[in-house]
VMD Tcl script that draws the C-alpha trace (Angstrom):
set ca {
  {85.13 65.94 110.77}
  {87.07 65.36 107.50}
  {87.07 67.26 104.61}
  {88.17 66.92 101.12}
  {90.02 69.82 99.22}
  {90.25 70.38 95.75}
  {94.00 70.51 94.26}
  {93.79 74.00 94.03}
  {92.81 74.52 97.28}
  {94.85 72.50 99.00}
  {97.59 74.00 97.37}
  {96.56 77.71 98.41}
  {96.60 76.29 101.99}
  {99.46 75.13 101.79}
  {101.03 77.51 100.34}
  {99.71 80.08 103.03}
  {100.87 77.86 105.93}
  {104.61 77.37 104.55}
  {105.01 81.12 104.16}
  {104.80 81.58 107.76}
  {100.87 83.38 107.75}
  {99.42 80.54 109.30}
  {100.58 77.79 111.63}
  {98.58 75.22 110.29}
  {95.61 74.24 107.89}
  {92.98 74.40 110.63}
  {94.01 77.67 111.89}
  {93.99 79.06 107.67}
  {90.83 77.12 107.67}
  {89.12 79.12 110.80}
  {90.59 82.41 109.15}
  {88.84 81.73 105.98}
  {85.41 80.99 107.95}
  {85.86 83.76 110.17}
  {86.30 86.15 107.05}
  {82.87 84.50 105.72}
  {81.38 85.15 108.44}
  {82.05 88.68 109.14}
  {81.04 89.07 105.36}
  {77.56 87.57 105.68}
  {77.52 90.31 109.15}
  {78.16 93.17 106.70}
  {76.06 92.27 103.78}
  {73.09 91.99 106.78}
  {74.17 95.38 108.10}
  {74.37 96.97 104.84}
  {70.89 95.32 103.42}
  {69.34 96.67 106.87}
  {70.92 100.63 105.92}
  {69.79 100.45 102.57}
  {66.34 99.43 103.03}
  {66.04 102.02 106.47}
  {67.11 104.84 103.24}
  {64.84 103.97 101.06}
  {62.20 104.05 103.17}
  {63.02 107.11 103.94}
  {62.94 108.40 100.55}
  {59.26 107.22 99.95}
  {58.33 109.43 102.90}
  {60.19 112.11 102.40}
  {63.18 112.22 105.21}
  {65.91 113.58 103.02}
  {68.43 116.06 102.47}
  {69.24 118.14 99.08}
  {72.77 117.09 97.87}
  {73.97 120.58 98.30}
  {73.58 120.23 102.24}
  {74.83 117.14 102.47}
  {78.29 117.92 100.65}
  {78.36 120.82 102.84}
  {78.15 118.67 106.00}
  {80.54 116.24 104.50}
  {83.28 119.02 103.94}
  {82.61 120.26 107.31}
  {83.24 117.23 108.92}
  {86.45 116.69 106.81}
  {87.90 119.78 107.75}
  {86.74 119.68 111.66}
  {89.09 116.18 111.30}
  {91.84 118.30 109.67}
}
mol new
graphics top color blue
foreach p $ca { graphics top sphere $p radius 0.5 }
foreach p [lrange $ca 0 end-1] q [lrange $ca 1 end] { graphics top cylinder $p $q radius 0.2 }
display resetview
């Protein structure tokens, strides 16, 4: 495979691989798709939470704020 990077890019590779972060392009490369991947994961993840709370909302499965602060400061000081 063969790719083409812009200036800027190429550059910012570069750069990362001659101060000692990375030992080559392909290996800053991988990082970079790794990262991008593991992003896409989260943004699934956090789409999946979101729409599992609202639906709980429409049919009624929640807390008032008051008890949830209260379990929140319990569990901070149980960590304490």
């Amino acid at each position: 495979m063969s790719i083409t990077l812009t200036p800027e890019d190429q550059q910012k590779v570069e750069e990362l691989v001659s101060s000692g972060r990375f030992l080559s392009v392909a290996e800053a490369l991988h990082a970079g798709l790794e990262a991008l991947h593991e992003d896409t994961d989260w943004h699934s993840y956090a789409t999946d939470r979101i729409s599992a709370g609202l639906e709980d909302i429409q049919v009624g499965r929640t807390l008032p704020v008051e008890e949830v602060m209260d379990m929140l400061r319990s569990a901070r000081l149980q960590k304490a």
